[in-house]
C-alpha atoms as one frame of an Amber mdcrd trajectory, in Angstrom:
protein
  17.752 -21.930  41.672  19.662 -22.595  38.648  16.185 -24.267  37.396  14.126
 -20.837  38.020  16.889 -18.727  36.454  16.272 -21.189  32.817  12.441 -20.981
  33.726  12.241 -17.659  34.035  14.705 -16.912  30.925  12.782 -19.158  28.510
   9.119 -17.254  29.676  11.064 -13.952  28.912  12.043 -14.955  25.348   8.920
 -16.673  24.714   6.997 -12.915  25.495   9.622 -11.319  23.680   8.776 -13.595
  20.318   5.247 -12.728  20.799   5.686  -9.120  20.838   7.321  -9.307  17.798
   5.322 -11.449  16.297   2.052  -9.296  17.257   3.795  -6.022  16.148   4.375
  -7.807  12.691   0.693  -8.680  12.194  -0.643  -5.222  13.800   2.040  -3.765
  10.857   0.772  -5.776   7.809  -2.956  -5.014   8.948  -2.295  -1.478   9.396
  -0.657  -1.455   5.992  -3.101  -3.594   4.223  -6.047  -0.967   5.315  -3.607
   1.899   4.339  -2.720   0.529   0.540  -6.506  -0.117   0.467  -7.619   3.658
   1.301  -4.707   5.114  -1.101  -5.464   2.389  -3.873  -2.404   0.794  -3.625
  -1.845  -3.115  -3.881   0.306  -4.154  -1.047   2.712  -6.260  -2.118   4.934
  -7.307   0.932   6.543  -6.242   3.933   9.108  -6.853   6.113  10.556  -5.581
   9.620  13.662  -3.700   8.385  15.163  -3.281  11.874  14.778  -1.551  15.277
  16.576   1.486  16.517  16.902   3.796  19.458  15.318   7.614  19.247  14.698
   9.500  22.537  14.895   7.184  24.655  12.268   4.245  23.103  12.857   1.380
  20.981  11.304   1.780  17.021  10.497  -0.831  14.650  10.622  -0.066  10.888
   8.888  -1.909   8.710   9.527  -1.824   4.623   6.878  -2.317   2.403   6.513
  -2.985  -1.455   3.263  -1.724  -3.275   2.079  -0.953  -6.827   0.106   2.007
  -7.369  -0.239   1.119 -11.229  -0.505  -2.470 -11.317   3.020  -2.222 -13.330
   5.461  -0.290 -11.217   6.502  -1.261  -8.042   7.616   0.961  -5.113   8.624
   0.865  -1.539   7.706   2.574   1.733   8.346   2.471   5.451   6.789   2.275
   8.278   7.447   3.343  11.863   6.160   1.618  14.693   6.554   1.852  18.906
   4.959  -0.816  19.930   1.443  -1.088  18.331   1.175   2.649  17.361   2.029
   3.911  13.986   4.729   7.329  14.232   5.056   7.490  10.771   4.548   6.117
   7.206   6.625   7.567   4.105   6.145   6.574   0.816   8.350   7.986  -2.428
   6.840  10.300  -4.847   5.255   8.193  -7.079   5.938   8.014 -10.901   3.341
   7.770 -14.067   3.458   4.681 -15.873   4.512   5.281 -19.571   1.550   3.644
 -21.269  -0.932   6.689 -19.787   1.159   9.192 -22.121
C-alpha cells in the first residue's frame, strides 16, 4: 500500500512539473508573437508567481522588452492555465536621441 501511496505521489508531481512547464512555453510563445505584432523585442520572461482570484489559481508571468532597441521595459502577463486574462505593459517613454 505504502508502495502505491509513493507511486501515485511521484505521477502527481511529475503532471504537476509538466503543467508548469507547458504553461511556461505556451507564455513565452504567446509573448514572443505579441512583442512581434507591437514591434517590441522580447527580451525575457519569467513566472513571477501564482495567486488565488475567485476561486482559480493565476500565473503571472514578467516580461522584459525594448520598444527602442535602447530602453528597456517590463510587462506582465496573466495566465489560467493556457489562456491569456490579461497583458499590461507601462506607458512607454521616447528615447532621447529622436528629440
Amino acid at each position: 500500500m505504502v508502495e502505491l501511496l509513493g507511486i501515485l505521489a511521484l505521477c502527481a508531481l511529475g503532471a504537476g512539473y509538466w503543467q508548469i512547464r507547458r504553461q511556461s512555453e505556451f507564455a513565452r510563445h504567446w509573448l514572443e508573437r505579441y512583442c512581434r505584432q507591437q514591434q517590441f523585442q522580447l527580451l525575457s520572461v519569467y513566472r513571477y508567481r501564482y495567486q488565488w482570484q475567485k476561486g482559480r489559481l493565476i500565473a503571472q508571468f514578467r516580461f522584459e522588452f525594448s520598444h527602442d532597441g535602447l530602453q528597456q521595459d517590463e510587462g506582465k502577463l496573466w495566465l489560467q492555465q493556457l489562456t491569456v486574462l490579461d497583458v499590461c505593459i507601462p506607458v512607454l517613454r521616447e528615447s532621447p536621441s529622436m528629440h
